[in-house]
N, C-alpha and C positions, 0 to 999 in steps of 0.2 A: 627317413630320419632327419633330415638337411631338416623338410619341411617342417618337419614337428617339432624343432627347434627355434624357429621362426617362430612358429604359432605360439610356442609357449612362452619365451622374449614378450612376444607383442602382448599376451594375456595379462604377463607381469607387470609390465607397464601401465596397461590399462589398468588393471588392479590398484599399483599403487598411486595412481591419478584420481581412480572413483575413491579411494582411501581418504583422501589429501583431502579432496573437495567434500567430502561428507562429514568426514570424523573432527579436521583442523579447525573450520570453523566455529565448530560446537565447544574446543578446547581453549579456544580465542575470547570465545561470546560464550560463555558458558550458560548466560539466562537465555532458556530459549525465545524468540520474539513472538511476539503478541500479532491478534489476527490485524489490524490495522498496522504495525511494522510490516508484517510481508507484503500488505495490499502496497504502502509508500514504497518498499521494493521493488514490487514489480514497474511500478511506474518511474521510478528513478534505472530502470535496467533498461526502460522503453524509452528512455530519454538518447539511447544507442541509437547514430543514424545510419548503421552497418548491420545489416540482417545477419550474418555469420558472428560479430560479435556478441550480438543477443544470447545470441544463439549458446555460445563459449560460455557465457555470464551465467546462463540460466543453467547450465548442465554439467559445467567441467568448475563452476569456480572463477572463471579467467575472465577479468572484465576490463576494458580499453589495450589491449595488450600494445597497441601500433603504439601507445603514448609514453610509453616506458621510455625513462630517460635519465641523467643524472641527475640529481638535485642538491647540490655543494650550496653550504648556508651561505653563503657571498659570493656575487658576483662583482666581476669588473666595474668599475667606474668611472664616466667621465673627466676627466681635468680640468672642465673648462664653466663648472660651478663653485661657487661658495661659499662654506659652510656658513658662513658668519648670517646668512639669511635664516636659519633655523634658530639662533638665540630669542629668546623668549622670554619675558619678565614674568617670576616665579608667582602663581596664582596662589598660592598662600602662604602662610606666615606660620614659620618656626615657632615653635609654644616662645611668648613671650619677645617676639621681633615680628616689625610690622613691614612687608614689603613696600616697594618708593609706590609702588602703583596698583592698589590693590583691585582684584575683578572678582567681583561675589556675585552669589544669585542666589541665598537664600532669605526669608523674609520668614522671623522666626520672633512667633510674642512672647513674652514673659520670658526675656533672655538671661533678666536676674533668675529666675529658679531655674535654670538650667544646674544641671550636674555636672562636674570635672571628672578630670581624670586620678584615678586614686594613686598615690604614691609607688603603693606597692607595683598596678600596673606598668609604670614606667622603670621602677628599678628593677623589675626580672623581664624587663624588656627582650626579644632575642636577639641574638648577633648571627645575620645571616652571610656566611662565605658562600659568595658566586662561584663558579667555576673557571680555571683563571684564562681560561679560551672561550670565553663565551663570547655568542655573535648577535645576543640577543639579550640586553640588558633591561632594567626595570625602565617600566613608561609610567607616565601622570595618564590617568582616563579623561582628566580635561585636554588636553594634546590631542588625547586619539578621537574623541569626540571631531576635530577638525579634517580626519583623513579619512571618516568613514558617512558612508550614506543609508538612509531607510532602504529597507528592499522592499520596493514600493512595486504593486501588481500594475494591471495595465489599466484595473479598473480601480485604483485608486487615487485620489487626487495627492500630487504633487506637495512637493514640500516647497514651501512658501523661503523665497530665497532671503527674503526683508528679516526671516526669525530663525537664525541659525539654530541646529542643535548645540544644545549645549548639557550638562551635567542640573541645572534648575529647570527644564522642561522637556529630555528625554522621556520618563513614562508618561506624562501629560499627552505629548508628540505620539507616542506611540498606542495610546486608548485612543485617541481622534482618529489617526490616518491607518492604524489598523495593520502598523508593520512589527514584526516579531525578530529581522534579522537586522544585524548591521552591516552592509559590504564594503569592502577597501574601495575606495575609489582610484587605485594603483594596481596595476598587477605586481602581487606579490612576489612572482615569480621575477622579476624586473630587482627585486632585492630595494625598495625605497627606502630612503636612511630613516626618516620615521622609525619603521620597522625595528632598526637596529637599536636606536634610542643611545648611541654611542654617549651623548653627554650626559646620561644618567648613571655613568658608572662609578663604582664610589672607587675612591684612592686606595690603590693596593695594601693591602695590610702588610707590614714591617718583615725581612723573614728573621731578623735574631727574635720576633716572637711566635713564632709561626712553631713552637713545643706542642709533639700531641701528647696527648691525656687521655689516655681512654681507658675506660673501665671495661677488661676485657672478661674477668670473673664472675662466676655466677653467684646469686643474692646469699646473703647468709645466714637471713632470717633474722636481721636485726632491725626490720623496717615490719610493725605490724601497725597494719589501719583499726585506729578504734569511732571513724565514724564514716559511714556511707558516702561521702565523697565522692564516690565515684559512678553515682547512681542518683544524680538530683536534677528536680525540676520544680517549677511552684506545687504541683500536684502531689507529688511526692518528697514529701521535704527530709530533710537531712535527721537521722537516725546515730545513735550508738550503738556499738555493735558489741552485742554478746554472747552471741551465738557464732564459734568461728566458721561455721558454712557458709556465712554471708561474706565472706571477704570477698576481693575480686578477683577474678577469674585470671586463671596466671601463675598464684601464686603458692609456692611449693608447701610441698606439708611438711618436711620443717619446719616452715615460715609459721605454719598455725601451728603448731607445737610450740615453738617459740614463745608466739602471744600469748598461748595459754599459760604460761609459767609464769608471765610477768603480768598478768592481767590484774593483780591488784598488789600489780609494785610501782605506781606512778614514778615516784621517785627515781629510782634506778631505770626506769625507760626513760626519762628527761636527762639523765648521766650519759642513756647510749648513746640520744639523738645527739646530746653536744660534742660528747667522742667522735661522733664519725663527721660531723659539721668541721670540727677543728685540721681531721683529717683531711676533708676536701680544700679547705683552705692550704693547707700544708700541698696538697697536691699542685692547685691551681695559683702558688704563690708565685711562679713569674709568667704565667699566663695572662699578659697585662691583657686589658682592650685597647686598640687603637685609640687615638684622639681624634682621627676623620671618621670615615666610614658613613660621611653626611651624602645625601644621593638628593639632587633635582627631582625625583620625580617620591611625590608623597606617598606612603604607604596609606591605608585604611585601615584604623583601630574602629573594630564595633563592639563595644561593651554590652553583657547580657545578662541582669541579674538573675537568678536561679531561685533567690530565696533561700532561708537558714545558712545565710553568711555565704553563699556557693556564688561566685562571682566568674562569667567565662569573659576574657580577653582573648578575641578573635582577631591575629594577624592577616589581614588580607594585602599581596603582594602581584600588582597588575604588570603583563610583561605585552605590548604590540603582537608578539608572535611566539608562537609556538614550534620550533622546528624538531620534527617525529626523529625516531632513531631510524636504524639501516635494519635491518637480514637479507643478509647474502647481498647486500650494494643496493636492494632499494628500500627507499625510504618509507614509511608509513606514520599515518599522523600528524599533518599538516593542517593548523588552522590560525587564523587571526584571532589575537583578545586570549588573554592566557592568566586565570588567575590562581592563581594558588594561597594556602592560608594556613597559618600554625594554629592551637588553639592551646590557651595556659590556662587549666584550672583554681581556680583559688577558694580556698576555705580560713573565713577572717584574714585573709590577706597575705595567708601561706599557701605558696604554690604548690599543688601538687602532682601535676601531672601536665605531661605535653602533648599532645595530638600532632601528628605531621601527615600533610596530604601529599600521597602517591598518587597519582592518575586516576582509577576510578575509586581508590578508597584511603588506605592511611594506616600509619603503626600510632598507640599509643604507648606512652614513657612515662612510669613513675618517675617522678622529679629529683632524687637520689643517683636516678643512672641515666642521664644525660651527661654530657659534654658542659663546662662549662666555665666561662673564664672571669677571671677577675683578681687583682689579689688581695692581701690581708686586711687592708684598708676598703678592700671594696664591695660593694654584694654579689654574689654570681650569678651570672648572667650567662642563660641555655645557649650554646650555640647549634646552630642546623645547617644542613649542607644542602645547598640548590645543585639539583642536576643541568648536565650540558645540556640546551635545546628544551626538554621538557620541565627545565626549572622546576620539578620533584623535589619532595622535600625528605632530609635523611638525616638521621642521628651523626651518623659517619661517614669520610672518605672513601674515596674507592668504587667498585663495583659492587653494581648492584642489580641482579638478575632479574627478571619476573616473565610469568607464563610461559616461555618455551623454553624449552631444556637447552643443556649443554650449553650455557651464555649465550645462544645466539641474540636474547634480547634482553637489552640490561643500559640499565641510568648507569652514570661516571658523574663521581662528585668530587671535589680537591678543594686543597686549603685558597682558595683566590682569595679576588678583594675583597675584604670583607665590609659588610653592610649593616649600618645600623640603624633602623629602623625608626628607633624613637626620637632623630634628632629632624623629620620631617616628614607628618602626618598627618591625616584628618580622620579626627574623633567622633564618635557619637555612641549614643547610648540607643539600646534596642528594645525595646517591649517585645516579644515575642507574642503575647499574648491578645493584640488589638487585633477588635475583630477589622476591621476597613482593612482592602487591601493594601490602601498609600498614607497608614498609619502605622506609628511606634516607632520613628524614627527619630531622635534628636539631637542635633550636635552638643558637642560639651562646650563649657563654660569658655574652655582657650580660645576655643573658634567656632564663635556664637552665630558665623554668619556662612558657613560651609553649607550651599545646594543638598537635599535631600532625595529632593523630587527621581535622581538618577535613581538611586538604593529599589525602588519599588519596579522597575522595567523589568517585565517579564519576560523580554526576549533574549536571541543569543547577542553577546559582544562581538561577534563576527562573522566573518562570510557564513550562508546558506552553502550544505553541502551539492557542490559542484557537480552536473550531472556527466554523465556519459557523453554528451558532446561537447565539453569541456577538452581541448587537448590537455589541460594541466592535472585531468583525475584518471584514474585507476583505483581498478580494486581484483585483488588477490588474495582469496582463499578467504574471503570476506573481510580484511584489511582495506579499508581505505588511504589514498595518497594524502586525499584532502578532506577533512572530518566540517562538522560543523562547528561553530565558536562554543565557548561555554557560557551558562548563564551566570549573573551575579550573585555577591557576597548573600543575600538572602534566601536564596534557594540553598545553600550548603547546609541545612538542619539546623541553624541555628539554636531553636529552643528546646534539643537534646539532651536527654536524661544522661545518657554514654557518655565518655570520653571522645569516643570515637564517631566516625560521622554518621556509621547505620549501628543496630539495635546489636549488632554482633561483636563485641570487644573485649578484648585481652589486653590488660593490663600488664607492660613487657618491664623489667623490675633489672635487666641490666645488658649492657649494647652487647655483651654474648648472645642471652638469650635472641635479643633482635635480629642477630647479623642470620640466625638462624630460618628465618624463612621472610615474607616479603608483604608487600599491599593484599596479594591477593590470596596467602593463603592463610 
């Protein structure tokens, strides 16, 4: 009996170990991998210089286990450096102020027909709260350009030291010599103030204004779409809607009941829209905006027109690092080059909807049930919440759960400093539609002389993921420690019919409904 309790212990175990390692993965990685991901697998599992850990990697899940270790976002630091060597003269200029010393690298003809930036873009500009312990602030991609190197094979030629990278000859750089990653040239794990980009942090936002506001209530069906909006691209242009099964997807049958009653009462729909405008104002009357909230390190506005008035403003927000959340004490998801991006749709110049990226995908927000601040005199302006570490983007404060149950994994977002974005940018307008790969890019009129050349690099912004004889990687139940960088602002779908950033999108009509499920389901 002893023994056959031993045996059935040890089966249990074993059971839920083969469990872990077969099922957990799949529930992590839900797309399954393609025949060329497993071949790079097996070869990054062979990159193990321990026969016994191959071994664990290939059959239990468990891969570098000897490397497991803490990983706290800051480390200790010397006392016998000086910060004052990292000041830097700011590479561009605030719309309408010209820096003492300017350093440009784009060469751009017919700088009179360049396009600006439209009004409206900049008055529903967003205001983004950092997190108020963040250890990983916004960076400039000209800065990081200086701490990072090609990942240059053996049989590649060198990079020529006479022609630094820079943001005007990155893809150029990278069709020549035939490199696709960018590596720190620091061990990250060393914690380099780089990294942290501490002078880019913007000034605490005030707390006598620090009032939330949130629309906790579900829609009430006073918001009905009478045009496609949320479904446009040049190919398919923007539509009336008369038929209420085409609305978007999301929105309650109320809601079409509603529009169906009012559908040929202009009049009294343009009474409800001001009723409920007067309301948010009334809400949002001491929700001032800060007067700082100005950050060193530039955002990237890329404008995209759509066609039939459909205008996307694409916030793109560069962060040096990336640091992963914890389960159960270790960490997963660690990479260099971290970008993230809101996307505000417009139709003639009326917002209507917000896009916000969570890690592999994103919620979108009818523009009625955002957060948003300003008061009576002002316009309102979205605000969005950056997660600790993964700098995630969120309607709202607080936790925020995704893919494993019971919180064990979950973004934390709070009122911190807040950031605003449109007081230090670089603009450009996007053809989505040129056929050249290193075409359709143009800066706008304020800053006619803003490098292009970077936008078009097809590789990642940071480190190549780190193999098995890497002491600093690990991987668990197919989580990795340390992931690969992500690519840039051009690979995110830009010339998307959605809202959203893949073909699958819900239209979310009030931060109830949102708080309701997450990125990925």
């Amino acid at each position: 009996m002893y023994h056959l309790r031993r045996i059935t212990i040890a089966a249990v175990v074993l059971g839920v170990i083969i469990f872990l390692a077969t099922f957990l993965p799949r529930i992590l990685n839900p797309v399954p991998p393609s025949k060329e991901k497993q071949e790079a697998d097996q070869r990054w599992i062979n990159t193990s210089p321990h026969w016994l850990d191959r071994q664990a990697c290939r059959w239990v899940g468990l891969c570098g286990l000897l490397h497991l270790k803490s990983d706290p976002p800051a480390k200790p630091k010397p006392k016998n450096k000086d910060d004052g060597g990292e000041l830097r003269l700011e590479l561009r200029h605030i719309l309408g102020e010209e820096p003492a010393a300017p350093v440009r690298g784009g060469s751009h003809k017919n700088k009179g027909q360049l396009r600006g930036i439209p009004d409206y873009v900049l008055n529903y500009a967003p205001l983004v709260h950092l997190y108020s312990q963040e250890f990983f602030w916004p960076s400039d991609i000209a800065d990081h350009m200086k701490h990072v190197v090609p990942d240059l094979g053996e049989d590649e030629s060198p990079l020529n030291e006479s022609q630094p990278l820079t943001l005007s000859n990155l893809n150029k750089l990278s069709t020549e010599l035939g490199f696709v990653h960018l590596n720190s040239k620091d061990d990250v794990e060393s914690r380099p103030r780089w990294l942290h980009s501490r002078r880019n942090r913007p000034v605490t936002f005030g707390d006598e204004d620090d009032l939330e506001h949130e629309d906790n209530s579900e829609p009430d069906g006073s918001f009905a779409e009478d045009t496609t909006w949320f479904d446009v691209d040049r190919d398919h242009p923007l539509h009336r809607i008369s038929d209420p099964r085409k609305l978007p997807g999301g929105m309650p049958r109320t809601q079409r009941l509603a529009r169906r009653s009012r559908l040929f009462r202009p009049q009294e729909q343009e009474q409800q829209r001001l009723m409920f405008q007067s309301a948010q104002d009334e809400l949002n009357a001491k929700n001032k905006p800060d007067e700082s909230g100005y950050s060193r390190a530039p955002v990237t506005l890329v404008l995209v027109d759509k066609g039939s008035g459909i205008v996307d403003a694409f916030w793109f927000f560069f962060y040096a690092y990336n640091l992963g959340q914890t389960v159960l004490g270790t960490r997963y998801g660690n990479h260099v080059g971290d970008w993230e991006h809101c996307m505000i749709r417009f139709e003639s110049g009326v917002p209507r909807a917000v896009f916000f990226s969570e890690h592999e995908g994103g919620q979108a927000y009818a523009w009625h049930a955002v957060e948003k601040r300003g008061n009576e005199t002002e316009i309102q302006r979205p605000v969005i919440y950056s997660a600790v570490g993964s700098h995630a983007m969120y309607a709202t404060p607080g936790n925020h759960p995704y893919v494993l149950p019971f919180k064990m994994l979950k973004d934390v977002t709070d009122r911190g400093p807040l950031w605003d974005p449109s007081k230090n940018l670089r603009g450009y307008w996007y053809d989505y539609t040129a056929t050249k790969d290193d075409e359709g890019l143009e800066p706008v009129k304020e800053n006619p002389d803003e490098p292009t050349d970077w936008f078009h690099y097809k590789g990642t912004w940071g480190d190549k993921l780190y193999g098995l004889d890497d002491v600093r990687q690990w991987r668990l139940f197919g989580q990795y420690h340390y992931v690969t960088g992500p690519q840039g602002p051009k690979f995110k779908n830009l010339g998307r019919e959605k809202v959203c950033q893949t073909w699958r999108c819900r239209i979310i009509h009030s931060i109830a409904e949102g708080k309701k499920g997450s990125w990925h389901s």
